[in-house]
C-alpha positions in Angstrom: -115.3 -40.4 -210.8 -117.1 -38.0 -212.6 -118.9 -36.4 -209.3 -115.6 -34.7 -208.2 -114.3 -33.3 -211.2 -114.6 -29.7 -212.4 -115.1 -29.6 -216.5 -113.9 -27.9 -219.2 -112.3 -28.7 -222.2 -109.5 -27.2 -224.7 -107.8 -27.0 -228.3 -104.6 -26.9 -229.5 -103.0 -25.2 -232.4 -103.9 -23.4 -235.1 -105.4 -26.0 -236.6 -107.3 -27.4 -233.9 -108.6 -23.5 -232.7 -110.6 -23.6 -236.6 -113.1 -26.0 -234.8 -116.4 -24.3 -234.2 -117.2 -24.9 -230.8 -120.9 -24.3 -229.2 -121.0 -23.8 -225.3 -123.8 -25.4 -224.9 -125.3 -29.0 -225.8 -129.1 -27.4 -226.0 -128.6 -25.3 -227.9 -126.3 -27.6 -230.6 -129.0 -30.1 -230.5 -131.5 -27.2 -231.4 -129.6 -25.9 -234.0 -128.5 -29.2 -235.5 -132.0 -30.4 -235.9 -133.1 -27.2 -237.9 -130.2 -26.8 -240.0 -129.9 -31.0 -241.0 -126.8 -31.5 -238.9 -125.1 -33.6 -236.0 -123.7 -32.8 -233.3 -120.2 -34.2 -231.9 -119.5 -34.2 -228.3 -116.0 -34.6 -227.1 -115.1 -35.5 -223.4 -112.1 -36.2 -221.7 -110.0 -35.6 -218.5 -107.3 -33.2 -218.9 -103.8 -34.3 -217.8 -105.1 -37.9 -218.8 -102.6 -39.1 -221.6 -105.2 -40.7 -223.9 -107.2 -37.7 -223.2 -104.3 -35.3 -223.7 -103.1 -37.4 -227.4 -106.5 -36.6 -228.8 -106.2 -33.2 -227.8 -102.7 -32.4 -229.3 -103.1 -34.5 -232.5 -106.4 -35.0 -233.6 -107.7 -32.0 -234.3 -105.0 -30.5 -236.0 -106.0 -32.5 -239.2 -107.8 -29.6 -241.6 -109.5 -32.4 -243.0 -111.2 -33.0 -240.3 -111.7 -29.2 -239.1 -113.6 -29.4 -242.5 -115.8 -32.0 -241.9 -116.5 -30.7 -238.6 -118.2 -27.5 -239.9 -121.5 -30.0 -241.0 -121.5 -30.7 -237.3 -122.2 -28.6 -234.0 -119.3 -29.6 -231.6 -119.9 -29.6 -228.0 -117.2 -29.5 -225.2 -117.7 -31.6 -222.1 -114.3 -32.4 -220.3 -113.0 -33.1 -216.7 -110.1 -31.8 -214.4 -109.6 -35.1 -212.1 -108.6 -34.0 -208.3 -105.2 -35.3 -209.1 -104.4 -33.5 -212.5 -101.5 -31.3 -212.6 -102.7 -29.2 -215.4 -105.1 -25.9 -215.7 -108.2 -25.9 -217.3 -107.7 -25.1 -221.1 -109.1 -23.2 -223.3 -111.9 -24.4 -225.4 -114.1 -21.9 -228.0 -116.4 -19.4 -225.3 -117.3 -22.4 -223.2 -117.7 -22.0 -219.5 -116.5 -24.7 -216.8 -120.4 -24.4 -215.8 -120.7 -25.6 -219.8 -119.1 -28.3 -219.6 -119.9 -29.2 -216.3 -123.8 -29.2 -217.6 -123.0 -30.5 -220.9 -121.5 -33.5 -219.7 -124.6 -34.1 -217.1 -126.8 -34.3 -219.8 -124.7 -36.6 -221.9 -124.8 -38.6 -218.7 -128.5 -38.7 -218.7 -129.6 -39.1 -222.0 -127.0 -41.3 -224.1 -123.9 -42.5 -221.0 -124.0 -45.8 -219.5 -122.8 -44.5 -215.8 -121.6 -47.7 -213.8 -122.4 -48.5 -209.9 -119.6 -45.8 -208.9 -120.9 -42.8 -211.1 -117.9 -43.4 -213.1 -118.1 -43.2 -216.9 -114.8 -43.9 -220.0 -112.8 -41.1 -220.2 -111.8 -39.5 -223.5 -114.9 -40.8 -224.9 -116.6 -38.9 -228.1 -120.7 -39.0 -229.3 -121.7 -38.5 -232.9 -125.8 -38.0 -232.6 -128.4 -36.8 -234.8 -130.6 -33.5 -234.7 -133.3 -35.1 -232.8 -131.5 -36.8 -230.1 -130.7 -40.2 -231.3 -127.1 -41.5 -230.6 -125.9 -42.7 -233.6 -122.1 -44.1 -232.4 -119.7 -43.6 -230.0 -115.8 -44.1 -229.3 -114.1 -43.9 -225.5 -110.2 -44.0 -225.1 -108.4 -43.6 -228.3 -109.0 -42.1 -231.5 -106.6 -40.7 -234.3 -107.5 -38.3 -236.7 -108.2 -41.1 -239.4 -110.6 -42.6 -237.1 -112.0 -39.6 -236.6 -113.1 -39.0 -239.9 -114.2 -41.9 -240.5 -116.5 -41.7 -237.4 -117.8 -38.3 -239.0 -118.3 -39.7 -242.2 -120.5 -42.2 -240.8 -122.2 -39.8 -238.6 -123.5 -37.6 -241.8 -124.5 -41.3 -243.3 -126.5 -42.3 -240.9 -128.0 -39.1 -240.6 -128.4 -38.6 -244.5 -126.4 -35.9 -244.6 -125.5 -35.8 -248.5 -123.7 -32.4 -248.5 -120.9 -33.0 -245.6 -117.2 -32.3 -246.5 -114.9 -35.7 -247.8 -113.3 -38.2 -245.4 -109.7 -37.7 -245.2 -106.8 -39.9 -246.4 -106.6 -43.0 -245.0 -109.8 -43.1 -242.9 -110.5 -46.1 -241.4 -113.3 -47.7 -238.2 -111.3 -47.2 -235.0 -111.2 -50.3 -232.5 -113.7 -49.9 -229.9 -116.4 -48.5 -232.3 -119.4 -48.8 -230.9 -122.7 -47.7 -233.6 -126.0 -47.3 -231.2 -124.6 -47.7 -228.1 -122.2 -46.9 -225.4 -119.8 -48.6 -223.3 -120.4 -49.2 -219.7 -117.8 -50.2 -217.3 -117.5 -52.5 -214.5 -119.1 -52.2 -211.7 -116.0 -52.0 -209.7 -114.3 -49.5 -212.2 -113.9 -45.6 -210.2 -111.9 -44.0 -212.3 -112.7 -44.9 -216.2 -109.3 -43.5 -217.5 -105.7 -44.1 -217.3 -104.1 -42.9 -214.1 -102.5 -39.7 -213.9 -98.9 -39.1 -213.1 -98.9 -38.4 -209.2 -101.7 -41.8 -209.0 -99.2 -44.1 -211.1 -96.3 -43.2 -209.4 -98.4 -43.6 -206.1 -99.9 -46.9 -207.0 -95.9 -48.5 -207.9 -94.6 -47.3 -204.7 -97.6 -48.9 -202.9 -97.5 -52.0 -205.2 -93.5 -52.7 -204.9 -93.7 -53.2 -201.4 -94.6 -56.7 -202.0 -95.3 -59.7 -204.1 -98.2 -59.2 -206.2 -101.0 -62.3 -206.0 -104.5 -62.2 -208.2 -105.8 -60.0 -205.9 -103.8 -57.0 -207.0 -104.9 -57.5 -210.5 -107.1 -55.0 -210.9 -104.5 -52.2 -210.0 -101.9 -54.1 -212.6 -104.7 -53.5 -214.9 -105.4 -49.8 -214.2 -101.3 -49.7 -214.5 -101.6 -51.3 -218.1 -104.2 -49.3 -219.3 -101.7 -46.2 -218.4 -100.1 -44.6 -221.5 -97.2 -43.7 -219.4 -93.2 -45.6 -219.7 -93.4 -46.0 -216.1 -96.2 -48.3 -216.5 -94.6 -50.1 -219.1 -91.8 -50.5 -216.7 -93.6 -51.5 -213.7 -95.2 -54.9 -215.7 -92.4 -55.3 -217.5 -90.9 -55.9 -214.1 -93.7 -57.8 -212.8 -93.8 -60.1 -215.6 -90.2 -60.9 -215.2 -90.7 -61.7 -211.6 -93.2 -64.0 -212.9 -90.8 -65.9 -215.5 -89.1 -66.7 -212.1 -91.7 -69.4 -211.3 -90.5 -71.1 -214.2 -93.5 -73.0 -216.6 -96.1 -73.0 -213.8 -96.4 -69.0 -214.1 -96.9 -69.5 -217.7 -100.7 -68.7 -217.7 -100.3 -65.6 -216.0 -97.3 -64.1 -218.3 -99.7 -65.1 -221.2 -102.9 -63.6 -219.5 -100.9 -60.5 -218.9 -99.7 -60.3 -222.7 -103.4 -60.9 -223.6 -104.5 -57.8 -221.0 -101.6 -55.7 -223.1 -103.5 -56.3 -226.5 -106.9 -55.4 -224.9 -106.1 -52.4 -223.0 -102.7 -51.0 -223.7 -101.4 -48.0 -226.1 -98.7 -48.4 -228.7 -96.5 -47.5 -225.8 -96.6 -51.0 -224.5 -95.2 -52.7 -228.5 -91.5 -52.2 -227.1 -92.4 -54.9 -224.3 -94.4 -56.9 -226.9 -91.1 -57.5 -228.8 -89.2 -58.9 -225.8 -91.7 -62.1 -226.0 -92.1 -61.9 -229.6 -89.3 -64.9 -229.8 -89.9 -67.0 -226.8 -89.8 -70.6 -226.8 -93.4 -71.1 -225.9 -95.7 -71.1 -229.2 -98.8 -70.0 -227.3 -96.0 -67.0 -225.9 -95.5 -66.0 -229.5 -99.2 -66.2 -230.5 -100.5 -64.3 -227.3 -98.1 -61.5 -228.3 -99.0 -61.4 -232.3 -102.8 -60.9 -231.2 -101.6 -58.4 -228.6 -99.8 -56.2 -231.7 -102.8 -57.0 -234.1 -105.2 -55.7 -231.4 -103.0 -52.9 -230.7 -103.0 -51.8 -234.5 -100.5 -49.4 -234.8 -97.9 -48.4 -237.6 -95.5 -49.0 -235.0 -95.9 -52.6 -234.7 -95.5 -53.5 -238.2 -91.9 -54.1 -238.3 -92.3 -56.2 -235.4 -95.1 -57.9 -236.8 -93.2 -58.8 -240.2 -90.3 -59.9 -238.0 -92.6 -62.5 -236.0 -93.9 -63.8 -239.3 -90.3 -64.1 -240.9 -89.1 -65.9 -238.1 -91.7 -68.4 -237.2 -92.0 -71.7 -237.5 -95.3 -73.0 -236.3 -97.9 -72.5 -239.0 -100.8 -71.8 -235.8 -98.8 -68.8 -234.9 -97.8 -67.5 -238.3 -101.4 -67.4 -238.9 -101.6 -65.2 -235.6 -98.4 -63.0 -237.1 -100.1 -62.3 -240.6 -103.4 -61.2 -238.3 -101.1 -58.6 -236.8 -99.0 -57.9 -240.7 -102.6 -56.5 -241.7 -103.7 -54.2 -238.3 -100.2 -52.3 -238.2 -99.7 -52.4 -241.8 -102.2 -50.5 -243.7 -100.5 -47.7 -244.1 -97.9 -49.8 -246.2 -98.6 -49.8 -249.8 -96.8 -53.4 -249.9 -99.0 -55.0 -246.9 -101.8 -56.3 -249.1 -99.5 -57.5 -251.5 -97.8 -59.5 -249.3 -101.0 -60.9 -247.7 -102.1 -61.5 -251.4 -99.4 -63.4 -251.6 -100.1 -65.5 -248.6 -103.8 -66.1 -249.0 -102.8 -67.6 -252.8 -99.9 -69.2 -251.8 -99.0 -70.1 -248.6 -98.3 -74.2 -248.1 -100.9 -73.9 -244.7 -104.4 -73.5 -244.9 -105.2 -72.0 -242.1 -102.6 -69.1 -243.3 -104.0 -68.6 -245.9 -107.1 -68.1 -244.1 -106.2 -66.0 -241.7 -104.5 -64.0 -244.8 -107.5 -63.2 -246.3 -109.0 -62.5 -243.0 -106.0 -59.4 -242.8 -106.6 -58.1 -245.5 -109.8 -56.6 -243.7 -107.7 -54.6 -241.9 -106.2 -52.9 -244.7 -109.1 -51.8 -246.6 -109.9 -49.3 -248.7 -106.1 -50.7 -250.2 -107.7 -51.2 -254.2 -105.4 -53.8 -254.5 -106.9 -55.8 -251.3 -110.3 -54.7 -252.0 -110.2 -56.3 -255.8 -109.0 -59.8 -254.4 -111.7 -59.7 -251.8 -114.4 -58.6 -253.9 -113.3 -61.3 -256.1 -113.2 -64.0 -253.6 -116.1 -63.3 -252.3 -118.4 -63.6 -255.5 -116.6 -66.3 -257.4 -114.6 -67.9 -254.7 -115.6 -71.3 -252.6 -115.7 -73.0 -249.2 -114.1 -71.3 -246.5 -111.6 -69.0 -248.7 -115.4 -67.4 -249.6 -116.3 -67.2 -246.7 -112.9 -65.1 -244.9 -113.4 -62.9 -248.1 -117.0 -62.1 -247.2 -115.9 -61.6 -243.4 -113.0 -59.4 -244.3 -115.5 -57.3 -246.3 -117.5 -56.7 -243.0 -114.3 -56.4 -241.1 -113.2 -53.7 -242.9 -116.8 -52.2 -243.1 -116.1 -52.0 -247.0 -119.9 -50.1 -248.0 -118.4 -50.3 -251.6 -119.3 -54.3 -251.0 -122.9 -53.7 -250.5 -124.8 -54.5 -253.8 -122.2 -57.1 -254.3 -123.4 -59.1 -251.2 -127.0 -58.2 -251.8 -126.7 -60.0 -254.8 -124.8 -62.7 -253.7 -127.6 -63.1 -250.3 -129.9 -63.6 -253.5 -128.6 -66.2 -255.2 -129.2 -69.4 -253.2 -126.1 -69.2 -251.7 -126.7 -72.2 -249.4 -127.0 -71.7 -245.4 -123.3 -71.1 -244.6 -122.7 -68.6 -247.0 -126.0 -67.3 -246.4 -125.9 -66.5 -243.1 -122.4 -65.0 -243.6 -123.3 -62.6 -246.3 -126.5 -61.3 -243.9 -124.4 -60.6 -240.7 -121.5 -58.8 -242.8 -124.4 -56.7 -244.5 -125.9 -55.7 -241.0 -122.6 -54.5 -239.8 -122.0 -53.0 -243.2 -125.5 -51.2 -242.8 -125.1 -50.2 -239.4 -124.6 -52.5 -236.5 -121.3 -53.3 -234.6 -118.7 -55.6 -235.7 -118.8 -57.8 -232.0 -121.7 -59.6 -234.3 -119.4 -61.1 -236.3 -117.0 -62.6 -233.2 -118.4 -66.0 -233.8 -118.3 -66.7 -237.5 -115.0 -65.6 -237.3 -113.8 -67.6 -234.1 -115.2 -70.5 -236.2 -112.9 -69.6 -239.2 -110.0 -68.4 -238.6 -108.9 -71.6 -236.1 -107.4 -69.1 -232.9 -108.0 -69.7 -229.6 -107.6 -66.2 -228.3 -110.0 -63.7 -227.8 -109.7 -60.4 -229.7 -112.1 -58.4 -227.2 -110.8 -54.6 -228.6 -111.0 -55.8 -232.0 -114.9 -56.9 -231.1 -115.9 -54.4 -228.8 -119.1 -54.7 -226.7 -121.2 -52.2 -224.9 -120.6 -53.8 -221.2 -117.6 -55.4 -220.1 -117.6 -59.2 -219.1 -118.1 -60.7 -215.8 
């Protein structure tokens, strides 16, 4: 909880000690709105390993340094009771700074729950006069950084802000407008440090775990630690022991993997990525899609090599596109699918990936293609890949296209994808694509919503 934490915040390396970093949130907001800037505000817990990823890797990007001169950067992070590290250095700010930095964030713009308790890492882009313009807890890397800067200055009209990076691209769990809020129930809004894993296991091993412990198995799974991994790992294989009866649970707890786990968690993936049970194998391929990572796209273009059932391989080519995009030959190969592929809904689902890989030119060409001279559904998955990958190139395209008597379906379509291109969040598209793509599991990170569901 935030109430017993002392705050401060910290760089590291070269790279990362560049960043200009103002004491103060008064006084950025001040200066941003006379000089036509934003301000960035960057919280976290130190010795949190989310929080303690973003601080070793994101910032050492000089790309990003560069774009974060256009912006006043504010400090506002937390030493939890339990962490085992000191407080950090970060720029001239004072642990009274952050401290009162982080109190104001709280009152203005942060969606404290029932316990005080707010996400932790969590980072703010807002304008010179106050107005939150998006926002990102848990996990960022350095491309989704600068993609959330580049945003920022676009919202704000900022025309004379440094260049995106290579390979920017929306992070999961963008939120533009809004914050998250946790659960009620929710004390902690982090991953569990070290000495509090290792306490929780020993506590949990003691017995038999029943749906009541779930909410501990989840703060486990949300840990980026291997002795998480281990301990459900574990506790799924106990599970297996109930034979088909414990198959809803094994598959819930695959499902709560791809919502809330870290890359960390793909080497378990892989262990169910060839079970006998279809909706095993499908759970799993929306776990790595959700996931997202270049880690997971061997394993993702293993699933899809080896499967057999055309509903999962449409699940598997989901998951090709998320941890592919850094592969030049991903959107060829989902090309290749959405053209040719014997299954419809493959082909679907295809052209549905190729959202994840954009700005690929290759990808981007077919879909801009699709979408103004293509029909039926295949239209329609190339207009909501367009929005999926928040392609603003796409704009005057689909402006056009709203224009033309479309018909209703198409229509409606083409509006949504241009609000989320223009601004709003991509959880407004959930429904046009759950009525497209022919899945019947959720993707909750991939739509991300201000307040958790009861």
């Amino acid at each position: 909880m935030v109430s017993v934490a002392v705050f401060a915040t910290s760089t590291i390396g070269s790279a990362q000690g560049k960043v200009d970093w103002t004491p103060l949130l008064k006084d950025a907001l001040e200066q941003a709105k006379a000089q036509n800037r934003i301000v960035f505000v960057s919280m976290g817990a130190v010795g949190e390993a989310r929080s303690e990823q973003i601080r070793k890797a994101a910032f050492s990007q000089s790309g990003l340094v560069k774009q974060t001169q256009f912006s006043f950067n504010v400090p506002a992070w937390s030493v939890p009771v339990h962490a085992k590290r000191k407080l950090p250095a970060f720029g001239k700010a004072s642990q009274l700074d952050h401290h009162e930095n982080l109190v104001e964030c709280m009152d203005r713009w942060l969606a404290p729950n029932l316990e005080d308790a707010i996400a932790l890492p969590q980072h703010l882009w807002i304008d010179g006069d106050g107005k939150l313009l998006l926002s990102c807890p848990w996990e960022l890397s350095a491309e989704e950084f600068s993609w959330c800067f580049q945003e920022a200055f676009r919202l704000a009209e900022i025309k004379d802000a440094a260049p995106a990076i290579d390979g920017a691209h929306p992070p999961r769990r963008l939120l533009l407008g809004e914050v998250f809020e946790l659960p009620a129930d929710d004390t902690l809004g982090r991953g569990l440090m070290e000495s509090e894993l290792e306490e929780m296991i020993k506590r949990l091993n003691k017995r038999f775990l029943a749906w009541s412990d779930a909410g501990d198995v989840g703060r486990i799974t949300f840990s980026d630690f291997d002795e998480a991994v281990e301990f459900v790992e574990q506790q799924i294989g106990f599970w297996e022991i109930g034979g088909s009866r414990a198959g809803p649970i094994i598959n819930g707890s695959l499902g709560i993997i791809g919502n809330l786990s870290t890359s960390r968690f793909l080497e378990l993936l892989k262990k169910y990525a060839a079970r006998p049970n279809a909706t095993t194998r499908g759970q799993v391929a929306v776990a790595i899609e959700q996931i997202g990572h270049p880690d997971g796209a061997a394993l993702a273009k293993n699933g899809l090599k080896k499967e057999s059932d055309d509903a999962v391989r449409a699940e598997w080519v989901r998951a090709l596109g998320a941890c592919g995009r850094n592969d030049k030959t991903t959107g060829r190969s989902l090309i290749k699918l959405a053209q040719k592929d014997k299954d419809a809904r493959v082909r679907l689902n295809a052209i549905l990936a190729l959202g994840h890989v954009l700005p690929d030119p290759g990808a981007r060409s077919f879909l801009l293609d699709l979408a103004e001279l293509g029909g039926g559904e295949e239209q329609l998955a190339a207009v909501l890949a367009l929005g999926l990958g928040r392609d603003r190139g796409s704009v005057d395209l689909l402006t056009k296209l709203s224009k033309d008597d479309p018909g209703d379906v198409l229509k409606t379509h083409v509006e949504l994808v241009l609000r989320v291109l223009n601004g709003a969040n991509l959880y407004e598209l959930e429904v046009l694509f759950k009525n497209l793509d022919g899945s019947s599991f959720d993707r909750k990170r991939l739509f991300f919503r201000g307040k958790a569901a009861n």
